[in-house]
C-alpha positions as CSV (number, residue, x, y, z in Angstrom):
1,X,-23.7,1.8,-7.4
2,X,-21.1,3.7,-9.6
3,X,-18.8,3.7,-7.2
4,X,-19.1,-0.2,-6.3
5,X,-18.5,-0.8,-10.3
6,X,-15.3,1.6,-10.1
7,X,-13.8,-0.2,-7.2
8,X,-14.3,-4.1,-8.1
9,X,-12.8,-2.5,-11.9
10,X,-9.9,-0.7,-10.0
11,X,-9.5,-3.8,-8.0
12,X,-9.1,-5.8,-11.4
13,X,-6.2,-3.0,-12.5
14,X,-4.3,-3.3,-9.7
15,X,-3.9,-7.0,-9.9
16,X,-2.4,-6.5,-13.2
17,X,0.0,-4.5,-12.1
18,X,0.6,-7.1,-9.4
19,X,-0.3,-4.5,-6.3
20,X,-1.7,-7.6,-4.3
21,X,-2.0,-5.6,-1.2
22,X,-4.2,-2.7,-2.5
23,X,-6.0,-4.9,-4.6
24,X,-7.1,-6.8,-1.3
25,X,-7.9,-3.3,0.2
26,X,-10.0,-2.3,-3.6
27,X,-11.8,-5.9,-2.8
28,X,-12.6,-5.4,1.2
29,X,-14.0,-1.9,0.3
30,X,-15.9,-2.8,-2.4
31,X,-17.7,-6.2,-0.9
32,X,-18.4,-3.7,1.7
33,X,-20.1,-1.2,-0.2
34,X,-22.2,-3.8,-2.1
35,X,-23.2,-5.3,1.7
36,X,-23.9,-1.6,2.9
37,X,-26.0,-0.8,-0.3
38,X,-27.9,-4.3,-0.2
39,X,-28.4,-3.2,3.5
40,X,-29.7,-0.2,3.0
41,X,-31.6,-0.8,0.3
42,X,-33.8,-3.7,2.1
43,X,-34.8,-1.4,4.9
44,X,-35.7,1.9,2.6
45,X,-38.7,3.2,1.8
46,X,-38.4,1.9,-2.0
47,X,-39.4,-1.7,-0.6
48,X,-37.3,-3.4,-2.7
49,X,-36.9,-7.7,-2.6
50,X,-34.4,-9.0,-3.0
């Protein structure tokens, strides 16, 4: 979850210094990872709601 923080932060830092296309890349990744994690996380034996 760490890991999700420190891209959507590094996606934040490379918008200001205007590096649209990684930034884009930083986002993908990162809504990814949250998707993955929320995935995972439904089906796992810590039975979690959300």
């Amino acid at each position: 979850m760490a890991v999700i923080f420190l891209l959507y932060s590094a996606c934040f830092v490379l918008l200001f210094f205007r590096r649209r296309k990684a930034a884009y890349v930083a986002l993908l990744i990162s809504t990814l990872a949250s998707i993955a994690m929320f995935a995972y996380h439904t089906d796992s034996a810590l039975e979690l709601n959300f």
